[in-house]
MOPAC internal coordinates of N, CA, C and O (Angstrom, degrees):
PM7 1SCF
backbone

  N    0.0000 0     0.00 0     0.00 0    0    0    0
  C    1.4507 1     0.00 0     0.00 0    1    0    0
  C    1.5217 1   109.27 1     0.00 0    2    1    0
  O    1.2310 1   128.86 1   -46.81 1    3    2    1
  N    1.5194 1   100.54 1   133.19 1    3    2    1
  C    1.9669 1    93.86 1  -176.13 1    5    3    2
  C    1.5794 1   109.48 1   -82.69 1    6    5    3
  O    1.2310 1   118.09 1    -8.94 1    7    6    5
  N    0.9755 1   121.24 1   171.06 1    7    6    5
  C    1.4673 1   128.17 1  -164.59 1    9    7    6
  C    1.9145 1    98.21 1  -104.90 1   10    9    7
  O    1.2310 1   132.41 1   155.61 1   11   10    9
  N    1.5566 1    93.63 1   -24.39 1   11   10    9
  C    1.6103 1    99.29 1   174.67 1   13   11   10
  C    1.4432 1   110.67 1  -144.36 1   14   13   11
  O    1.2310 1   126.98 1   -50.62 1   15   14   13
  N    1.5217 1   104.19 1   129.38 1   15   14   13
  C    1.1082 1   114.18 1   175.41 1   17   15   14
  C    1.4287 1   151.09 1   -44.77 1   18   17   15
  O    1.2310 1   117.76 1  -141.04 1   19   18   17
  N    1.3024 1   121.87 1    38.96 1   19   18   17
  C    1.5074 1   145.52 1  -151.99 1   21   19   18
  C    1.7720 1    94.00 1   -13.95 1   22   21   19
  O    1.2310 1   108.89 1   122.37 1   23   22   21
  N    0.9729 1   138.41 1   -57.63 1   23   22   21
  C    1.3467 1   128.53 1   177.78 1   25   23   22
  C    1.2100 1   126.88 1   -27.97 1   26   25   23
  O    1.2310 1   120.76 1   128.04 1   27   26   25
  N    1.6795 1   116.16 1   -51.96 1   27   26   25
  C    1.2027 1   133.04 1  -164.94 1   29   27   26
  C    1.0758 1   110.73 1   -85.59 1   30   29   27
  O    1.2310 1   127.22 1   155.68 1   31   30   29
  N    1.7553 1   103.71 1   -24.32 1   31   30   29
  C    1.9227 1   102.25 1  -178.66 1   33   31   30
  C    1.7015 1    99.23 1   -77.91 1   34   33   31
  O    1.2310 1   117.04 1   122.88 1   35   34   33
  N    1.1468 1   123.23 1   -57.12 1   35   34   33
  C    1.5681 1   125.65 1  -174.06 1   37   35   34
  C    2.1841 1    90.02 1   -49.53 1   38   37   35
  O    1.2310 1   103.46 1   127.60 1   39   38   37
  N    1.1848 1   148.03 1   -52.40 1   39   38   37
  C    1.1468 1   150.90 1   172.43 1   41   39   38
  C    1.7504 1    96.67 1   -28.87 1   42   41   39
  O    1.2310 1   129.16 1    84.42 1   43   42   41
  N    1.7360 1    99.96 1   -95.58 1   43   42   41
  C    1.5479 1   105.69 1   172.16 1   45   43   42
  C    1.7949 1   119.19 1   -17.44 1   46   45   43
  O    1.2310 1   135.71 1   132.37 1   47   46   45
  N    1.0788 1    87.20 1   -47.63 1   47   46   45
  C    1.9903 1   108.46 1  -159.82 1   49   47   46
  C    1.7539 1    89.88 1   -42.88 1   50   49   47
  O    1.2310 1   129.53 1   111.18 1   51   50   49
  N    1.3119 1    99.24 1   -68.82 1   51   50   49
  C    1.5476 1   125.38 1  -158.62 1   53   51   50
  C    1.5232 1    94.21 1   -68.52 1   54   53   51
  O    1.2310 1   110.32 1   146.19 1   55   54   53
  N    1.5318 1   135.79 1   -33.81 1   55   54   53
  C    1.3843 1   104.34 1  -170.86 1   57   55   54
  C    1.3603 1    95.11 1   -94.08 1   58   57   55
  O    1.2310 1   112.49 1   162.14 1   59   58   57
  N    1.2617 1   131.78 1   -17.86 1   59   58   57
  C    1.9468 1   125.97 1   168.26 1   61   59   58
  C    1.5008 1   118.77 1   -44.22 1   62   61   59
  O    1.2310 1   126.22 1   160.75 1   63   62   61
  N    1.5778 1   105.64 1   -19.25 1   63   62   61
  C    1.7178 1   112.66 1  -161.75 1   65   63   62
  C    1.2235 1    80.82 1  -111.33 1   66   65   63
  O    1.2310 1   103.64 1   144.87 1   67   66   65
  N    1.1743 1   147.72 1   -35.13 1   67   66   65
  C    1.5760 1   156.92 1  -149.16 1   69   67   66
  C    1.2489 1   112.45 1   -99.69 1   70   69   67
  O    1.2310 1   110.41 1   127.79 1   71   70   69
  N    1.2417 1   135.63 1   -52.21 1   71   70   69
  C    1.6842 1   138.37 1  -141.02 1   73   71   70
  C    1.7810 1   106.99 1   -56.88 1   74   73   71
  O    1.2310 1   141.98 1   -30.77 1   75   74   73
  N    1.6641 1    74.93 1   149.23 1   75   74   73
  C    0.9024 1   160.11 1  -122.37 1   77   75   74
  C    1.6131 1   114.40 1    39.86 1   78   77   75
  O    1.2310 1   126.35 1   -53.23 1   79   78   77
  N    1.4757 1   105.39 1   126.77 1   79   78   77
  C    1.7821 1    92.15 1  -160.18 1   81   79   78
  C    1.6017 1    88.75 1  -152.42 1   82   81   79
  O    1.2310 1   125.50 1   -55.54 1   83   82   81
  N    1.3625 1   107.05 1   124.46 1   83   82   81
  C    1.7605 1   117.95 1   164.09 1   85   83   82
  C    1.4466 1   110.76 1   -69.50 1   86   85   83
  O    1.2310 1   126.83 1   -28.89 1   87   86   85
  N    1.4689 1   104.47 1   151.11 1   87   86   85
  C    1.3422 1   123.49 1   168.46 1   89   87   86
  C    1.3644 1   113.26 1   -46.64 1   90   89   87
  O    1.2310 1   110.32 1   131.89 1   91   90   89
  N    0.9185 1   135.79 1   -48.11 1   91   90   89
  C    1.7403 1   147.17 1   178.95 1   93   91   90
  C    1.6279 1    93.74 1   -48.70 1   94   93   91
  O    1.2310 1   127.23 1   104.75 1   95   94   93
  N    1.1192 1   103.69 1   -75.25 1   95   94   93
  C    1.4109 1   120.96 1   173.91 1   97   95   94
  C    1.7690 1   112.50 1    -7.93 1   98   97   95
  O    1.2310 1   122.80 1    96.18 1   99   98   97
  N    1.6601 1   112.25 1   -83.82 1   99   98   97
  C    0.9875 1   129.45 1   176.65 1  101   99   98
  C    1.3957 1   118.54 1   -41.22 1  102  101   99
  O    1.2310 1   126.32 1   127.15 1  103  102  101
  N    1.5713 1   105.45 1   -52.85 1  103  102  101
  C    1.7267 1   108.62 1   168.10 1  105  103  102
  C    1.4720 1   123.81 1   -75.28 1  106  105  103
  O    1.2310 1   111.75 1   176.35 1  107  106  105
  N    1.2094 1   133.16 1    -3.65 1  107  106  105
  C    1.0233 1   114.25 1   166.63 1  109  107  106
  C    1.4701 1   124.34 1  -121.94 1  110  109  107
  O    1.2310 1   120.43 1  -178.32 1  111  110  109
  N    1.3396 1   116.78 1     1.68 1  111  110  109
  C    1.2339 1   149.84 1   159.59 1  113  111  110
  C    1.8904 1   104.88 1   -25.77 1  114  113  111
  O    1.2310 1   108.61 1   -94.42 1  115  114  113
  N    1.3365 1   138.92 1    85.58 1  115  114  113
  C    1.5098 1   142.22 1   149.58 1  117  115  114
  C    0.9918 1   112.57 1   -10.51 1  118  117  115
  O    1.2310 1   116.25 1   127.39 1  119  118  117
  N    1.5012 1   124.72 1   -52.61 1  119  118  117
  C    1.7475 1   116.24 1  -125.66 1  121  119  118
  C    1.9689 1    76.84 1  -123.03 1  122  121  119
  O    1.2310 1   113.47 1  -152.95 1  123  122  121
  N    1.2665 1   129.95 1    27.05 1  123  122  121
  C    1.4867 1   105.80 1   167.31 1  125  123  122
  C    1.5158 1    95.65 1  -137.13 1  126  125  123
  O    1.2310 1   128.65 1   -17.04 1  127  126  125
  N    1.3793 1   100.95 1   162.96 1  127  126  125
  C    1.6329 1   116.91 1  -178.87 1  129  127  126
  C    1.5750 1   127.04 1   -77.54 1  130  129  127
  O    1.2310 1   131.03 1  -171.18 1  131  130  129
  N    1.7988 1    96.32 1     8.82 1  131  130  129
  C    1.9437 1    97.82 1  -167.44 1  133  131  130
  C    1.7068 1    76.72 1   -91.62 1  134  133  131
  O    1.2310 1   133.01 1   -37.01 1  135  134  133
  N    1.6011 1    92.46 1   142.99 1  135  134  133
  C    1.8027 1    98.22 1  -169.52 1  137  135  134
  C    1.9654 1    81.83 1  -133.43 1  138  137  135
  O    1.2310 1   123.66 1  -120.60 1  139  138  137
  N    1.1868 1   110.59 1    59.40 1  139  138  137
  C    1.6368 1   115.30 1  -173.12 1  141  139  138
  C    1.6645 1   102.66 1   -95.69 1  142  141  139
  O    1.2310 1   114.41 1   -26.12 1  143  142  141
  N    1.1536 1   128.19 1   153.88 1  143  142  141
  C    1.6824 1   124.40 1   154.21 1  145  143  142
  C    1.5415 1   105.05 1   -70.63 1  146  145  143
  O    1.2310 1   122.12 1   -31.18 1  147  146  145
  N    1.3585 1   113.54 1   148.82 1  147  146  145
  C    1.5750 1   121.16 1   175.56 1  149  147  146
  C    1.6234 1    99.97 1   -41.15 1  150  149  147
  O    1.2310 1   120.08 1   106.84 1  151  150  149
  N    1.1738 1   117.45 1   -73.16 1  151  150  149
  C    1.6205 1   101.52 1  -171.47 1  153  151  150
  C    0.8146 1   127.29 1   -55.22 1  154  153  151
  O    1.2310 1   118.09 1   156.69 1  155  154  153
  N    1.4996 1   121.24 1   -23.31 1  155  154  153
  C    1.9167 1   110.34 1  -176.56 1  157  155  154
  C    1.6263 1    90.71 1   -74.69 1  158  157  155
  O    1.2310 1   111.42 1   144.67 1  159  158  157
  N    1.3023 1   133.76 1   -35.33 1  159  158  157
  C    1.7055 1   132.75 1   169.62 1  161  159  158
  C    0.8390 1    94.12 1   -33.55 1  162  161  159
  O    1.2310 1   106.83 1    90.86 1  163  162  161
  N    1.4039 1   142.12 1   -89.14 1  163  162  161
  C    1.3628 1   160.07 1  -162.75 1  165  163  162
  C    1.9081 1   120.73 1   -50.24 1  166  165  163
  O    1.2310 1   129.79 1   139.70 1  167  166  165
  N    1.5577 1    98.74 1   -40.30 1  167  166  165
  C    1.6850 1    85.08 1   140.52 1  169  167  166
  C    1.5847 1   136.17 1   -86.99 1  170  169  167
  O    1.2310 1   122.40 1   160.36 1  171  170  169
  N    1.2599 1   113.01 1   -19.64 1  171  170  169
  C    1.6130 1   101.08 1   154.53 1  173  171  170
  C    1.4296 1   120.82 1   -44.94 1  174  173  171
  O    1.2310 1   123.00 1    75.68 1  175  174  173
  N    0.9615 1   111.86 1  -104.32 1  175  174  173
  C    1.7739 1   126.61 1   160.81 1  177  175  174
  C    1.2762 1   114.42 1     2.43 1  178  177  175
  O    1.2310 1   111.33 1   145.92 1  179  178  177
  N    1.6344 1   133.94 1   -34.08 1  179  178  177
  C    1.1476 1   147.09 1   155.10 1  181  179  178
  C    1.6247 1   110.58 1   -68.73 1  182  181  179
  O    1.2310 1   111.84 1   147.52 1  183  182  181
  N    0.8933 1   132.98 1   -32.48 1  183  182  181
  C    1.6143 1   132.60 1  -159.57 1  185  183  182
  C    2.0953 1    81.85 1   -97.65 1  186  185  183
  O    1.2310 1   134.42 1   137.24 1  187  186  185
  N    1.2259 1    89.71 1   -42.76 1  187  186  185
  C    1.9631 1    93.66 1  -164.48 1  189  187  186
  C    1.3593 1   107.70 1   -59.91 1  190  189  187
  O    1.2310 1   119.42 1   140.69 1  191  190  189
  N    1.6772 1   118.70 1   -39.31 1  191  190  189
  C    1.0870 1   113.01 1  -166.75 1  193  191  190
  C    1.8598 1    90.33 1   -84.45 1  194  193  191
  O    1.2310 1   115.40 1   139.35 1  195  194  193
  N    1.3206 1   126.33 1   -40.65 1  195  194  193
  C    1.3293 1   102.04 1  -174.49 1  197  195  194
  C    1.3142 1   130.96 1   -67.62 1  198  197  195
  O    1.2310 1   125.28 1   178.64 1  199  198  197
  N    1.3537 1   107.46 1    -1.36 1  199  198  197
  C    1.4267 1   114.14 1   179.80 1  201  199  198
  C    1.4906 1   114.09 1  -100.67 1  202  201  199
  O    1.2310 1   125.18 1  -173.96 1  203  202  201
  N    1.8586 1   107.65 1     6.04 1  203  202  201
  C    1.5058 1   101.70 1   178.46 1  205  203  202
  C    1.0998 1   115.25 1    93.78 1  206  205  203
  O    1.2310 1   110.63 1  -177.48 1  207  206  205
  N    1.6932 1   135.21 1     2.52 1  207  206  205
  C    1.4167 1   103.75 1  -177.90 1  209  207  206
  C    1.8797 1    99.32 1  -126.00 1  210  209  207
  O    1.2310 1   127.08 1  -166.49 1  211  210  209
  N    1.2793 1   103.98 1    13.51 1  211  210  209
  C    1.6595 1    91.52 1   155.58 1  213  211  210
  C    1.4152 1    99.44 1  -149.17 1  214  213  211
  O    1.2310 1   125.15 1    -6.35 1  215  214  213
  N    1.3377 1   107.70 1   173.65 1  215  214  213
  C    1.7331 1   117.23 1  -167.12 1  217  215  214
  C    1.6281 1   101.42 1  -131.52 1  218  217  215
  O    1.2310 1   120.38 1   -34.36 1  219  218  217
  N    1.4407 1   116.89 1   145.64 1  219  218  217
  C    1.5909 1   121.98 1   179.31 1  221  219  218
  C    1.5357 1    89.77 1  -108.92 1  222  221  219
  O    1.2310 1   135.05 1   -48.67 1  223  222  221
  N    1.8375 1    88.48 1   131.33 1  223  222  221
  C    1.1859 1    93.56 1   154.26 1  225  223  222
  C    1.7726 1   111.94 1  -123.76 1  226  225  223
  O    1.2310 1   119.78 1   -38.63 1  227  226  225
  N    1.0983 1   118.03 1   141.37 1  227  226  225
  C    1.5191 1   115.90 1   162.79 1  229  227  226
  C    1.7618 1   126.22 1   -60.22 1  230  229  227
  O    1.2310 1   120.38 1   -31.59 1  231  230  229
  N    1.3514 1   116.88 1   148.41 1  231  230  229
  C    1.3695 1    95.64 1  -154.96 1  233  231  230
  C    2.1456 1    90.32 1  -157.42 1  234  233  231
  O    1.2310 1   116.70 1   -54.46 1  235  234  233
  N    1.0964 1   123.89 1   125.54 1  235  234  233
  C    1.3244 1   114.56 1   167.08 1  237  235  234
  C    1.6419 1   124.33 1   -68.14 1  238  237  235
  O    1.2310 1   118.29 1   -50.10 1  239  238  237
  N    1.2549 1   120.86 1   129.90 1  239  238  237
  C    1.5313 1   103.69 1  -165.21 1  241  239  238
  C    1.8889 1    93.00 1  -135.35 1  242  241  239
  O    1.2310 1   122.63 1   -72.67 1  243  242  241
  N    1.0647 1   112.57 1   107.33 1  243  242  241
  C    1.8148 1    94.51 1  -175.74 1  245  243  242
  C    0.8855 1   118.44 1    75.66 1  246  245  243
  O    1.2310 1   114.22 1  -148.03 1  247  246  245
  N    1.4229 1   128.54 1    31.97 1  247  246  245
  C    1.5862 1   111.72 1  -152.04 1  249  247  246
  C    1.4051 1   142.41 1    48.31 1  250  249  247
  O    1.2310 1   118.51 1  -159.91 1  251  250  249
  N    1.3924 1   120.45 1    20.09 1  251  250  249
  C    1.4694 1   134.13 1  -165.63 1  253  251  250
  C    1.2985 1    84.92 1  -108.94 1  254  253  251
  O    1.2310 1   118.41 1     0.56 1  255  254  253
  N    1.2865 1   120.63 1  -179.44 1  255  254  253
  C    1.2518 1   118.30 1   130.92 1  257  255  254
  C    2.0567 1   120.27 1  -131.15 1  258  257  255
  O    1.2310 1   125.91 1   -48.09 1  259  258  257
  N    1.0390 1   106.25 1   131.91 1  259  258  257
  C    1.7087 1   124.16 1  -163.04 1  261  259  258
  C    1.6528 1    94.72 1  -114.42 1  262  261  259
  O    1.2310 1   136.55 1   -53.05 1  263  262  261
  N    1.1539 1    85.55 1   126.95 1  263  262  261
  C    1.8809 1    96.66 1   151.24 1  265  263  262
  C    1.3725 1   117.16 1   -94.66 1  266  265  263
  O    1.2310 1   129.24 1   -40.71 1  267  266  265
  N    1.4384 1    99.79 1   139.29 1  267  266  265
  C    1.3581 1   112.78 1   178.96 1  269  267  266
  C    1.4496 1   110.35 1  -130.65 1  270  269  267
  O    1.2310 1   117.49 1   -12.00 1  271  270  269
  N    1.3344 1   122.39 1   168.00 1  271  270  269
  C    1.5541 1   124.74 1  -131.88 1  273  271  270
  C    1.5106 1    92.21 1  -137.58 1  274  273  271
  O    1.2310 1   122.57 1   -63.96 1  275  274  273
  N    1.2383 1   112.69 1   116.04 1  275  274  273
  C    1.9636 1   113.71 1   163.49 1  277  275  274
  C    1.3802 1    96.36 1  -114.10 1  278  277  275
  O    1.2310 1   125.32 1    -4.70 1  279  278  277
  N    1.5927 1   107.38 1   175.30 1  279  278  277
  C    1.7802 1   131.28 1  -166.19 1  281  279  278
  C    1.6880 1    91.94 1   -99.17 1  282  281  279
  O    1.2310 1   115.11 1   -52.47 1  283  282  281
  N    1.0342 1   126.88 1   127.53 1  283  282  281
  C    1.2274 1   130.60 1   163.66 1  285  283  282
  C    1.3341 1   108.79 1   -82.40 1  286  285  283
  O    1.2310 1   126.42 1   -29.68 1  287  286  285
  N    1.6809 1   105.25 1   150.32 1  287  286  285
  C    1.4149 1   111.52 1   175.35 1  289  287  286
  C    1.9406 1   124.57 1   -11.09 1  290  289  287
  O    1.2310 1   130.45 1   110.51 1  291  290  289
  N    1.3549 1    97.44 1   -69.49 1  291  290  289
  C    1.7732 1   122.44 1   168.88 1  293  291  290
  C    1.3959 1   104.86 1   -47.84 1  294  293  291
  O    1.2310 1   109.66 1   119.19 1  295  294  293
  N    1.5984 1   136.99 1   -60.81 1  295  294  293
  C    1.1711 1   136.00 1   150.93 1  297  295  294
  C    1.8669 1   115.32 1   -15.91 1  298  297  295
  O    1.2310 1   127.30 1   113.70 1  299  298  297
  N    1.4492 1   103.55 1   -66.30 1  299  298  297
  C    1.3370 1    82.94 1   178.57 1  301  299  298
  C    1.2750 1   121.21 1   -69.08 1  302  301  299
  O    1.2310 1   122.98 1   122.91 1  303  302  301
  N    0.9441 1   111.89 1   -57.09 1  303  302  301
  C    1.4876 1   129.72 1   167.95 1  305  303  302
  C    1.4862 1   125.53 1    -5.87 1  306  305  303
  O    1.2310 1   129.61 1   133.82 1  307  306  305
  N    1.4635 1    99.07 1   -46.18 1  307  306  305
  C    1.9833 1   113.53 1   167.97 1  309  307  306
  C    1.1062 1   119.08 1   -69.63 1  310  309  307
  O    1.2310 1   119.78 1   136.66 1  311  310  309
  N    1.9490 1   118.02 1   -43.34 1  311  310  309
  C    1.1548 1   118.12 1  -174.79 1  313  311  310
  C    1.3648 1   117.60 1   -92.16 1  314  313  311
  O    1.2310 1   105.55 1   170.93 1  315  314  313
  N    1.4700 1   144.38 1    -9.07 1  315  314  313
  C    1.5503 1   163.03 1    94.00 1  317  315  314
  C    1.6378 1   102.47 1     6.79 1  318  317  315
  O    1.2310 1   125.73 1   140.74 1  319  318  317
  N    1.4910 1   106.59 1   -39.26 1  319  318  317
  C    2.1210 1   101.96 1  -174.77 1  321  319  318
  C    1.6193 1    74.63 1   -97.99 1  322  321  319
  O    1.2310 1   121.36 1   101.24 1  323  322  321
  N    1.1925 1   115.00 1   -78.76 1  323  322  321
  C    1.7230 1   103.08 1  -150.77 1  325  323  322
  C    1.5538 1   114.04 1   -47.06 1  326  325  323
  O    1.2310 1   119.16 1   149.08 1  327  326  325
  N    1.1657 1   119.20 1   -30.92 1  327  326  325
  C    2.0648 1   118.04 1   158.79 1  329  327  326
  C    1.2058 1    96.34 1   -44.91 1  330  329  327
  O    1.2310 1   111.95 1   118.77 1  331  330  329
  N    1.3437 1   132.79 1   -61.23 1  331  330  329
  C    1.8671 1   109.83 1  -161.54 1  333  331  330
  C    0.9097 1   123.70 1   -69.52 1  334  333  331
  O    1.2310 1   122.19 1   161.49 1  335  334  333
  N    1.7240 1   113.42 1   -18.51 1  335  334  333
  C    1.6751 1   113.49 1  -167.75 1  337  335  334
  C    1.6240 1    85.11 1   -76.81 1  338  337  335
  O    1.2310 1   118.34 1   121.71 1  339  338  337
  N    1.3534 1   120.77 1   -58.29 1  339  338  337
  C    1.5775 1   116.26 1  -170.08 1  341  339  338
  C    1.1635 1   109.36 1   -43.51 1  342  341  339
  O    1.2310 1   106.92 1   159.43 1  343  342  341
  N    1.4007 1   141.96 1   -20.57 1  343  342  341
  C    1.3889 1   148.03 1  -160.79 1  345  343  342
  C    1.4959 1   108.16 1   -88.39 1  346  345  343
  O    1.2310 1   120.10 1   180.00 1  347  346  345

């Protein structure tokens, strides 16, 4: 059993390089390795933000309006420890 959720870190990963970045975004995104369906995106991002390590903000885009997703403090904070262990 992993101690961290490899999903959520490749999730985090992409909105740290990304932010402020919509769910759409992440899933349909070419050039990254999360190979998720939009909704399973969309339950990450739900589990991430309830666990504190990213925050929604609402945002006008085109006249739409989209939420988009930053790393909260704790967000960095995990991937800042898991860089050193890789180090």
């Amino acid at each position: 059993m992993a101690l961290v959720d490899e999903r959520k870190i490749q999730v985090l990963k992409y909105i740290y390089d990304n932010e402020p970045v919509t769910g759409y975004k992440i899933a349909t995104d070419d050039d990254n390795d999360i190979e998720y369906t939009q909704s399973y995106i969309y339950d990450v991002l739900g589990e991430l933000a309830d666990e504190g390590m990213i925050e929604v903000a609402e945002r006008e885009s085109e006249g739409r309006k989209r939420v988009h997703y930053q790393l909260t403090e704790n967000g960095r904070l995990l991937l800042e420890a898991l860089d050193k262990i890789d180090s």
